[in-house]
C-alpha positions, 0 to 999 in steps of 0.5 A: 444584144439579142442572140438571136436577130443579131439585134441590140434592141433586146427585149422582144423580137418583133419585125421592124415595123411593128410595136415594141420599141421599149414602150410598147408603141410605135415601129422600132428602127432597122438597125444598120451594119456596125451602127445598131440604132445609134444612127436615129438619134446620133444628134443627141448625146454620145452613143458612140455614132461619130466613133463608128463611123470614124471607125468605120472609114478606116476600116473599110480603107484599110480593107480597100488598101489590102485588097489592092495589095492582094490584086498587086501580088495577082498581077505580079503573079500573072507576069511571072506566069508570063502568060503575054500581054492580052490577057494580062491587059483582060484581066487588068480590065475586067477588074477596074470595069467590075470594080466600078460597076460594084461601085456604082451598085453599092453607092445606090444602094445606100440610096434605094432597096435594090432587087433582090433578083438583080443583086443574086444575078449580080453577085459574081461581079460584085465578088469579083469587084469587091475593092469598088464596094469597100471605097463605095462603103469608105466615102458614104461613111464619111458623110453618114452611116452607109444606108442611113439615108434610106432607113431614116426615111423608112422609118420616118415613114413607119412612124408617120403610119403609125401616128395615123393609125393610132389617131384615128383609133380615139375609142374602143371600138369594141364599145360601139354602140350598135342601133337599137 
């Protein structure tokens, strides 16, 4: 694993895109959250993708079961504080409309780069709606990897980039001939 990128391709740092995947050509793969790499090429072979994403489901419910236990222990908390049933029902609320709206983000953001302006100004609700993310990230990752979708056509995009650069280039064109 290269320490520095938090990457697990490990021979050089090159930004995705470009060459460097072992043999020297073609773009390298964006590697995704608790997968790696394992999601280009999860048909052929173990590596430990299908382990993963089991893993990763379970984690992530779990997560969500846990948050929910904490939002029960906040709930009973507010009744304790006997603060009246206004803001009990507001703060009930607040967290199922954040919670659904995090999800909803998260869920198409496994399907399009989302803004980087619009995911800082949403980043309060998606802290405050974080159980909606943890069940988005549950149920995309019982049909893939969360995200594989999006970069597999990136990256088959980037191969097909390449493969059309590289097969113009039949020459070197440093030995043009020039006119006499």
């Amino acid at each position: 694993m290269n320490d520095e990128t938090g990457t697990g391709t490990g021979t050089q740092d090159t930004p995705e895109g470009s060459p460097g995947e072992g043999t020297g050509t073609g773009p390298r793969p964006e590697p995704l959250r608790f997968f790696g790499t394992t999601w280009v090429n999860h048909d052929s072979g173990y590596n430990g993708y299908a382990a993963r994403r089991i893993a990763t489901a379970a984690g992530s419910l779990a997560a969500a079961v846990a948050a929910c236990l904490i939002l029960r222990f906040a709930y009973q908390g507010i009744q304790i504080a006997n603060v009246g049933s206004f803001v009990t029902l507001l703060v009930i609320v607040m967290f199922a409309i954040c919670s659904a709206l995090a999800f909803g983000h998260t869920w198409e953001a496994f399907k399009k780069r989302p803004d980087p302006a619009r995911q800082a100004s949403l980043r309060g609700l998606l802290a405050i709606g974080f159980v909606g993310s943890l069940l988005a990230y549950f149920a995309r990752s019982l049909v893939e990897a969360p995200g594989e979708t999006l970069h597999r056509q990136e990256y088959e995009t980037a191969l097909t980039q390449h493969e059309k650069r590289t097969s113009r280039r039949t020459r070197n064109p440093s030995k043009k001939r020039r006119g006499a």
